[in-house]
C-alpha positions as CSV (number, residue, x, y, z in Angstrom):
1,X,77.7,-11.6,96.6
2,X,75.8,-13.5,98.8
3,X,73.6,-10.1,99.9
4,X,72.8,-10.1,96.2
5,X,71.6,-13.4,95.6
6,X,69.4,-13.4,98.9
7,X,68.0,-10.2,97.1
8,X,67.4,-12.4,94.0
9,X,65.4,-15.1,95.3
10,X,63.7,-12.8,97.6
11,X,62.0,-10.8,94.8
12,X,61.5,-13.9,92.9
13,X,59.8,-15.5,95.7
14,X,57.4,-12.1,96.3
15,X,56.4,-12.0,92.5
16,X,55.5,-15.9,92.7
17,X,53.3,-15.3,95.8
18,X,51.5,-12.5,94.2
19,X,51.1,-14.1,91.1
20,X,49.5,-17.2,93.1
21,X,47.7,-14.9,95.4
22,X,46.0,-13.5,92.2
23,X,42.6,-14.9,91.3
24,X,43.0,-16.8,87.9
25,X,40.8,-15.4,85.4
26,X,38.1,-17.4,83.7
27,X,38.7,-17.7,79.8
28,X,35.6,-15.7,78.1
29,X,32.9,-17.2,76.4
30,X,32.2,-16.4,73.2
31,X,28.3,-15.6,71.8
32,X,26.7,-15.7,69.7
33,X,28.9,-18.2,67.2
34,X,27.0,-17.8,64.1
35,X,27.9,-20.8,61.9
36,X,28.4,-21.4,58.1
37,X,24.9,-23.2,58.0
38,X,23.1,-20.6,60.1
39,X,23.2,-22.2,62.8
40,X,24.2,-20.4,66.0
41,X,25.4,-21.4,69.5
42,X,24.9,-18.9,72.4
43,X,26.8,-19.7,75.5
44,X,26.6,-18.3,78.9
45,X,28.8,-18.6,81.8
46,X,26.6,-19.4,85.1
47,X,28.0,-22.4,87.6
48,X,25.8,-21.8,90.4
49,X,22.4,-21.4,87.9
50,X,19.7,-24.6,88.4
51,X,18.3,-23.8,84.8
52,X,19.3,-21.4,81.4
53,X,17.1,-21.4,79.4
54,X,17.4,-19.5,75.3
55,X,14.7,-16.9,74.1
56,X,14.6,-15.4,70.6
57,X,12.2,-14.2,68.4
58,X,13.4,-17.2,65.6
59,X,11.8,-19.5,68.0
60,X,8.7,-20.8,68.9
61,X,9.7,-21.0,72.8
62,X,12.1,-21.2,75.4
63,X,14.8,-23.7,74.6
64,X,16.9,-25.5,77.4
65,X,20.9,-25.1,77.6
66,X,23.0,-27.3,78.5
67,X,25.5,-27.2,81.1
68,X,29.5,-28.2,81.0
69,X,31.8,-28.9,83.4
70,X,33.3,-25.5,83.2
71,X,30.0,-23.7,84.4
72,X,29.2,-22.8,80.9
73,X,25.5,-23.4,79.2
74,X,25.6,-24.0,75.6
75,X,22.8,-24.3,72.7
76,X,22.8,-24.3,69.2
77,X,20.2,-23.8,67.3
78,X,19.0,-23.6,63.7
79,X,19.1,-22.8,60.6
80,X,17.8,-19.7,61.2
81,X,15.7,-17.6,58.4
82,X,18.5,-14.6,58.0
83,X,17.1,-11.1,59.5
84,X,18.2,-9.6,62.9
85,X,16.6,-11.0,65.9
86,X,16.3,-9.6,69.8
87,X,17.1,-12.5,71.7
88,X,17.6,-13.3,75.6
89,X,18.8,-16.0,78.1
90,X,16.5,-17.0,81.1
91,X,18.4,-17.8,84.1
92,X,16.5,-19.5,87.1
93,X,13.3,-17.6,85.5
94,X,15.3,-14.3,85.5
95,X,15.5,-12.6,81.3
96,X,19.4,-11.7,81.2
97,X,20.9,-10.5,77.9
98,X,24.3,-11.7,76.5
99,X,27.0,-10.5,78.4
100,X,29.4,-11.5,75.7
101,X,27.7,-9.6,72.8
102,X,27.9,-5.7,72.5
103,X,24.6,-5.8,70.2
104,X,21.8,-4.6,72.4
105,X,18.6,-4.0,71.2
106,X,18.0,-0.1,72.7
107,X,14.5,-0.3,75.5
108,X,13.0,1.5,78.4
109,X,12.6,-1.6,80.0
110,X,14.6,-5.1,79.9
111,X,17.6,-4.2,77.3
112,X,17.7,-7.9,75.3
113,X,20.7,-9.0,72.4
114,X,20.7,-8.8,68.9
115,X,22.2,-11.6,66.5
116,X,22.3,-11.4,62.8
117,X,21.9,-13.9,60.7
118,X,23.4,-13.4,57.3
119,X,21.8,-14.8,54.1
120,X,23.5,-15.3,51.0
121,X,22.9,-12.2,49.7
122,X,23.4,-8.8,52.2
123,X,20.1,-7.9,53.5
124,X,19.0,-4.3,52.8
125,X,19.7,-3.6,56.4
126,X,23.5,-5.3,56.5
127,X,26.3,-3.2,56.5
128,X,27.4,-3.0,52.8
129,X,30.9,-1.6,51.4
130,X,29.1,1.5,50.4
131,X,29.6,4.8,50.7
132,X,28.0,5.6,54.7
133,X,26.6,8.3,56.4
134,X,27.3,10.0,60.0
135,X,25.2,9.6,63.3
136,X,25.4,12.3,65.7
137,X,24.1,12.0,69.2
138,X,22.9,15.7,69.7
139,X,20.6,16.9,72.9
140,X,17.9,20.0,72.6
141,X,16.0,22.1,75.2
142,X,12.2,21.2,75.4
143,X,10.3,24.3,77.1
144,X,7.7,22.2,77.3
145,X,8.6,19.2,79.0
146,X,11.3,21.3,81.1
147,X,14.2,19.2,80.1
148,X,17.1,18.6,77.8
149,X,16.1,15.6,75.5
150,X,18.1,14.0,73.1
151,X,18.4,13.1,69.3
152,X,19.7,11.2,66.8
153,X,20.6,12.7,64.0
154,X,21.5,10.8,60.4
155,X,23.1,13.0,57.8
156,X,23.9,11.2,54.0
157,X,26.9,10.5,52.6
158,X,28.5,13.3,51.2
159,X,27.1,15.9,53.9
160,X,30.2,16.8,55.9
161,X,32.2,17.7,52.8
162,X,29.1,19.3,50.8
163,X,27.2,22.4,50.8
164,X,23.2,21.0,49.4
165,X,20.6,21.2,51.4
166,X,18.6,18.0,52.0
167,X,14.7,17.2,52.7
168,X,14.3,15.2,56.4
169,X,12.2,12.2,57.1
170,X,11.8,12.4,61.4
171,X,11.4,8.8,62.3
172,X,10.0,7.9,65.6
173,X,10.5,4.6,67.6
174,X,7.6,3.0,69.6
175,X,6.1,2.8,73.0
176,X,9.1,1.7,75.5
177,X,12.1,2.2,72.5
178,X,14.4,4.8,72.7
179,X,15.9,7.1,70.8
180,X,18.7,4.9,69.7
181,X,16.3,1.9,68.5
182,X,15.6,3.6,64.8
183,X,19.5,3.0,64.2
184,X,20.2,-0.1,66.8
185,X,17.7,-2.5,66.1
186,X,15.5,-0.6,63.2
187,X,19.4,-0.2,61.3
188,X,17.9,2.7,59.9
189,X,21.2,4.4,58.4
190,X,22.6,1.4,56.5
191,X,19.1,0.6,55.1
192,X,19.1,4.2,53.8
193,X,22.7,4.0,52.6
194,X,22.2,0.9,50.5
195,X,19.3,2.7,48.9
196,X,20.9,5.6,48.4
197,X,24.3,3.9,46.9
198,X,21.5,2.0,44.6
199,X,19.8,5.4,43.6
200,X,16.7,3.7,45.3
201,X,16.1,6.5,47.4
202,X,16.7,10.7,47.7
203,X,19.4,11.4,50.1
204,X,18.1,12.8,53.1
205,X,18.9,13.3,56.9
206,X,16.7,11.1,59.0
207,X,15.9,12.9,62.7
208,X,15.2,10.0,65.3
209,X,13.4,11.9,68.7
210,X,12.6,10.0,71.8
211,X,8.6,9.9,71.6
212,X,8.0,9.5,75.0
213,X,6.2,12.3,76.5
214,X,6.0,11.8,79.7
215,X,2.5,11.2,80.1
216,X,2.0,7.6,80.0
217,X,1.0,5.8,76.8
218,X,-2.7,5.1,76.4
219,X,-4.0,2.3,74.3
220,X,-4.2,3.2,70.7
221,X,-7.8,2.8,71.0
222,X,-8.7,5.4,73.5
223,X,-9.6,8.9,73.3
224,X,-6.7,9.9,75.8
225,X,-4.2,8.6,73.1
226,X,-5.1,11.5,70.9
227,X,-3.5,14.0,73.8
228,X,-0.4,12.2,74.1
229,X,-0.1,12.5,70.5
230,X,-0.4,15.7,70.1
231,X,2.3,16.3,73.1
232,X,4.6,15.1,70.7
233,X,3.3,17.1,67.8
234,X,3.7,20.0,70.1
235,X,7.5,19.2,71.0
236,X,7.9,17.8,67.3
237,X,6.9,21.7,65.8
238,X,7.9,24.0,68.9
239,X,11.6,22.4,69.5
240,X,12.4,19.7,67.4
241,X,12.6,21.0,64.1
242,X,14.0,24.6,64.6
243,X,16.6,22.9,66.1
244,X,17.0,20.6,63.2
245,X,16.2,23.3,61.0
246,X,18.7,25.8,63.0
247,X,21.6,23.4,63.0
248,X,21.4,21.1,59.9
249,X,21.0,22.0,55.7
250,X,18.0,21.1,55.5
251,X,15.0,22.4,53.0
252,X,12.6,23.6,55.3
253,X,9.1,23.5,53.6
254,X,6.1,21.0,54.0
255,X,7.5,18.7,50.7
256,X,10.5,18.2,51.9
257,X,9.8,16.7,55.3
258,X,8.3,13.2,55.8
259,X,7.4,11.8,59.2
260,X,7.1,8.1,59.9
261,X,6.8,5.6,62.8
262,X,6.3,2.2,64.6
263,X,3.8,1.5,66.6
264,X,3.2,4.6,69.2
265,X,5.6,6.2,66.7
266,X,3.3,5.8,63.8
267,X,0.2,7.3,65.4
268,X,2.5,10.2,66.7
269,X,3.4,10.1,63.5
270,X,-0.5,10.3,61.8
271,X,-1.6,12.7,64.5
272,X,0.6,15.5,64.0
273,X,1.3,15.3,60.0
274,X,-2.8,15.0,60.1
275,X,-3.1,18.0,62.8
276,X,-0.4,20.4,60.8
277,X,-0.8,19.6,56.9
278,X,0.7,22.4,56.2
279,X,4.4,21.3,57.2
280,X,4.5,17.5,55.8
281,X,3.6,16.2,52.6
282,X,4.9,12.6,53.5
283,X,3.9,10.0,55.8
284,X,4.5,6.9,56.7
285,X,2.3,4.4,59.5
286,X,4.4,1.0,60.9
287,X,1.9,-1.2,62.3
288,X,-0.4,1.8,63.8
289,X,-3.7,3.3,63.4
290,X,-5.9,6.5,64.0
291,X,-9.2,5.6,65.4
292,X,-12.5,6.9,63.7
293,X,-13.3,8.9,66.8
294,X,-10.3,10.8,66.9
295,X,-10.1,11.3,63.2
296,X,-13.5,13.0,62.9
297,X,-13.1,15.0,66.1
298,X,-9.9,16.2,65.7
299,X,-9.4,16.5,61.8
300,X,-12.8,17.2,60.3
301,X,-11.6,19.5,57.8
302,X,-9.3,17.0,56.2
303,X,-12.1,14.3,55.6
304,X,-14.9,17.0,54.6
305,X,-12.9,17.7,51.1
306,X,-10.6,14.6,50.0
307,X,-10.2,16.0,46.9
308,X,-7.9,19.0,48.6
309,X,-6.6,16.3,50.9
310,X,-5.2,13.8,48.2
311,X,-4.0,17.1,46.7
312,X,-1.8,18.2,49.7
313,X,-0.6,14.6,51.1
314,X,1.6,13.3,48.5
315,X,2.2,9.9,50.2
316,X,0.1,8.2,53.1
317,X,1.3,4.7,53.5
318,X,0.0,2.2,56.2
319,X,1.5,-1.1,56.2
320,X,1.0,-3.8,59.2
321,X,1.8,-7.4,59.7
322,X,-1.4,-10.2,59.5
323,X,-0.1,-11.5,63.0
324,X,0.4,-8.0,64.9
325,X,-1.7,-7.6,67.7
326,X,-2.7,-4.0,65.9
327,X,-3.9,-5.7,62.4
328,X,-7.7,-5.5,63.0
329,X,-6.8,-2.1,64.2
330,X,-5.4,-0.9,60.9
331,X,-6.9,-2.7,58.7
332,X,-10.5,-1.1,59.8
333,X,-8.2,2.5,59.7
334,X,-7.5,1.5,55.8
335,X,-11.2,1.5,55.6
336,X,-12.1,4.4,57.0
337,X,-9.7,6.3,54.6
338,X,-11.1,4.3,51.9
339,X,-14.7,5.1,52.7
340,X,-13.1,9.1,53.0
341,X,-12.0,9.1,49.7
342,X,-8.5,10.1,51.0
343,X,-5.8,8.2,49.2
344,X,-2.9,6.0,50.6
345,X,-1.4,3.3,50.1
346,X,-1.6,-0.1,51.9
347,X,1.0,-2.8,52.4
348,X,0.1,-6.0,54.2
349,X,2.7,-8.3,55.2
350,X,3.1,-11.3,57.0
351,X,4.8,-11.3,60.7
352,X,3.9,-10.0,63.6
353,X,4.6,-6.3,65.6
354,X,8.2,-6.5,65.2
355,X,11.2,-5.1,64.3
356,X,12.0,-6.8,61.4
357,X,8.2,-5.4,59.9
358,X,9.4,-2.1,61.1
359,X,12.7,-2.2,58.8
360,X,10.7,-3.6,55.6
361,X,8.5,-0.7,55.6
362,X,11.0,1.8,56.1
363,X,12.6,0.3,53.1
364,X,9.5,0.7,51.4
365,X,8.9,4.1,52.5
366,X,12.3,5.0,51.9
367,X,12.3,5.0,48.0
368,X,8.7,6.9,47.7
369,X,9.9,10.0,49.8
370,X,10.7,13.1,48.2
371,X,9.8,11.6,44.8
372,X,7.8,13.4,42.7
């Protein structure tokens, strides 16, 4: 009996030391907090930091957190305009994104957070109780880049249990963005499924590449860009889209396939439906441009005879925000097709080369393709 209890308060001796011995664990912090009002507070745990500082693209600068005694810096901020915003902390002069949030906007380089801000009615680009497509995550081989690269690959809703074939838009993300960032921060497959449930758009798979070839990315404005783009239009007709075309229900002829893109994505994008008229009928510019110099040198044919031009293209659309960098850029490009005779269609906005441009022309875009 006595063995027994000396047994007793041995054990519950050793499981009090280990639970002691244990480290206690910090309670986590939660951000962003998106408030009623739209407000939001982001918080970030960081004792030993001298200074945090908040970054987002809904503000004009840097704003200073506060510290508690906990070790936790705090802000809130707002009301904030509703859209989806990259946003980032700066600790000690050092960009850190939000540890606490999963949303992560999708980047070669410095990977930053994402925080929606809801308005009162759902924004095209919210997820909506509506009937939803599928993202697949699918890799090809590229002979000529000598590696397996990946895709993204939308399909509408409907697709898995259906047997129609469907025309595809390939949408291509810019200069440092990734695959992913069409879906991730460009929230391309619920802005496509709201159309769609609204009969705003033609259901269609989307293909979302990785456009970075390798090479470097020369400024817009340079005759070297005109190579890189046609790397891509290379991989885009050679691998891309016999694997799409291999794999997927698609309607493979020129009418039925659009190609769009942001930034280094929209002159990929120009380039190659320019360079190979005879496989797309749609495209679709976000915030880009094709110099003069490269469009006479490399497409003379297509600017010789607008009239069989207009008649083959059955959308060109070039939109760009008064504040992007690129504006002077593609507004003098709208001119020079204007002075060509070759028919498009312009859409100036305000903003600046950003994301949330990107998802208002795609919207746009979205309910022209494949209409006849």
């Amino acid at each position: 009996m006595k063995l027994r209890s000396l047994s007793t308060f041995a054990l519950t001796f050793l499981l009090a030391a280990t639970a002691f011995a244990q480290p206690s664990r910090t309670p986590p912090v939660d951000s962003p907090i998106v408030h009623a009002n739209r407000t939001v507070t982001f918080s970030f745990r960081a004792p030993d930091a001298q200074k945090v500082e908040l970054s987002g693209q809904f503000l004009k600068g840097n704003e200073p957190m506060q510290k508690d005694q906990a070790g936790v810096w705090s802000i809130t901020v707002g009301p904030i305009e509703p859209n989806l915003y990259p946003y980032n902390f700066v600790v000690d002069g050092l960009r850190v994104a939000d540890p606490a949030n999963q949303d992560v906007f999708p980047n070669e380089r410095f990977k930053s957070s994402l925080v929606e801000i809801p308005g009162e009615k759902p924004a095209l680009h919210a997820v909506q109780n509506v009937p939803h497509g599928e993202l697949t995550y699918v890799f090809y081989e590229s002979k000529t880049l000598k590696r397996t690269r990946p895709l993204i690959v939308y399909t509408p809703p409907g697709y898995r249990a259906g047997t129609d074939k469907y025309p595809v838009l390939y949408l291509v993300s810019g200069t440092t963005d990734t695959e992913e960032t069409w879906f991730r921060a460009g929230r391309a497959n619920f802005i496509v499924d709201n159309l769609i449930a609204q009969k705003k758009a033609v259901p269609m798979i989307i293909v979302m590449p990785y456009g970075n070839m390798m090479m470097g990315t020369p400024r817009p404005d340079t005759p070297q860009a005109a190579d890189m783009y046609r790397a891509f239009g290379d991989e885009l007709l050679a691998h891309i889209i016999p694997y799409v075309e291999a794999n997927y229900r698609t309607v493979a002829d020129r009418e039925h396939r659009a190609i769009a893109g942001f930034s280094r994505g929209g002159g990929q994008s120009l380039f190659t439906a320019f360079n190979n008229p005879d496989k797309f009928a749609w495209i679709g510019s976000y915030a880009a441009y094709l110099t003069p110099e490269v469009c006479e040198k490399h497409f003379p044919h297509l600017f010789a005879k607008p009239d069989e031009t207009n008649a083959r293209f059955k959308l060109l659309w070039v939109g760009v925000g008064k504040s992007d960098f690129l504006y002077e850029r593609a507004v003098a490009f709208n001119g020079f097709l204007a002075e060509k005779k070759i028919k498009h269609v312009e859409l100036i906005t305000d903003g600046g080369h950003t994301w949330m441009n990107a998802r208002h022309y795609l919207a746009e875009t979205a309910q022209l393709f494949f209409k006849k």
